[in-house]
Each structure stands twice: as C-alpha cells, then as structure tokens.
N, C-alpha and C positions, 0 to 999 in steps of 0.2 A: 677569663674574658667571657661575658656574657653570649650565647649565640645570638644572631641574628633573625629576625624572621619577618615573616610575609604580613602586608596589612591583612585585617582581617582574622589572625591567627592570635590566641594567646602569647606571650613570651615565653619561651622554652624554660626561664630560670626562675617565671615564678610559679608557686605552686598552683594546680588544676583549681584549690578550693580559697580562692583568697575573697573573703568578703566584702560585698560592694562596698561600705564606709571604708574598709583598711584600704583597698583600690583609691577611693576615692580620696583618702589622704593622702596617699604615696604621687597622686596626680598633682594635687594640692601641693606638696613639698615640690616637686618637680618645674613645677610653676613657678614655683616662687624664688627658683634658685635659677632660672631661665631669666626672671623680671630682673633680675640681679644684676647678670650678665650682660644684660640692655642697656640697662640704665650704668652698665662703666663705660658703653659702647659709649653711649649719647653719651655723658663726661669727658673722654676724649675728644670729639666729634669736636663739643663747646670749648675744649682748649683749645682745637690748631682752628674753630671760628667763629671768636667771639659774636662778632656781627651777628652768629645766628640767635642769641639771646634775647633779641627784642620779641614784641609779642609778636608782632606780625612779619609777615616775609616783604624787604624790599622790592619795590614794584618794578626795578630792573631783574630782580633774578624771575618774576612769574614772566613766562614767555605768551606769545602774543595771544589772543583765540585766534583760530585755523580761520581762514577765512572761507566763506560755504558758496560756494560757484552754482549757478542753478546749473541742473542737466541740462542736458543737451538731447533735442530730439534724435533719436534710434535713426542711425545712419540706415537707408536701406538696403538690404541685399544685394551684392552684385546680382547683376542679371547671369544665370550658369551659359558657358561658353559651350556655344555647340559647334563640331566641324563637318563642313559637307562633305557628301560623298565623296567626292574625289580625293578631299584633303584626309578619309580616311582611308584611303586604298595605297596611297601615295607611304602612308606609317605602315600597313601592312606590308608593303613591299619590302619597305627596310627592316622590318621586325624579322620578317624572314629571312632574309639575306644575315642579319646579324644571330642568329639561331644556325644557319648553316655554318658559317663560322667558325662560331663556340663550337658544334656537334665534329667539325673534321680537328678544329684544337686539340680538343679532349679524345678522339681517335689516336692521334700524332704522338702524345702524352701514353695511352696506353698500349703501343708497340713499340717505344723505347723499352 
C-alpha cells in the first residue's frame, strides 16, 4: 500500500527524479480514469431520474431567489446603567457579608 502524505510534499512511492512530461502523464491517466468514474456516477443518477435528462432543470425543482430585505437602521446603544451612591454601598454591604461567609465556611471545612 502506497504511504500517505502531506500536501505539498512529494509522494513517498514515486521516485525523487520523475520527469515533468512522465508526471504530467501519469496526472493525465489519473484524470481520465477519475472522468470515468463520474460519468458512471452521472449514469446512475440518469437511471433512478430520468426527468433529469432534459436540457434544462424544471422551474419547480430551481428554488425561489432569496428575497433581499433592506437594512434596517443601527439600533442605537443602550444608554450604560449607572447606580447611585447609595445603591452602591447598599451591594457593598452585601458583598461583604457574603465574603464573610465563604471566609468562616472554608474555616469550618479546614478544622474538620
């Protein structure tokens, strides 16, 4: 089995000095046995759906164009909430009280 290898890199299994025409056929074969493989795909495809045979695609299978909405003008920025004094002494109280807390918890936790 052939290795694998990274884009970019030569192929591990062909040799370092392969001449661009010999390259360039062996891409060429490559191709051509690739176009091979398509075209039994598309053969199948045409059996289980004849209907796709005509030249052109029925205008129920193409789906609709998107319809294009204009923008909408740029909502503007909440205005930032500020709290007055009071309403911040009133959080720090409790922020402390909740820190006091946690700090005798995790006391109570380390003399068990």
């Amino acid at each position: 089995m052939p290795a694998r290898h990274n884009r970019g890199e030569a192929p591990r299994f062909l040799p370092v000095s392969v001449p661009a025409n010999q390259l360039h056929q062996f891409a060429l074969i490559g191709a051509s046995i690739e176009l091979e493989r398509i075209e039994a795909e598309r053969d199948r495809i045409l059996e289980s759906f004849p209907e796709l045979r005509q030249a052109t695609v029925p205008l129920e299978l193409v789906p609709e164009p998107a319809q294009v909405e204009e923008p909408q003008p740029a909502a503007r920025p909440k205005a930032k909430r500020t709290i007055t004094p009071a309403q911040r002494h009133v959080i720090s109280r409790r922020m402390r009280a909740y820190w006091a807390r946690r700090r005798k918890e995790r006391e109570a936790e380390q003399k068990k």
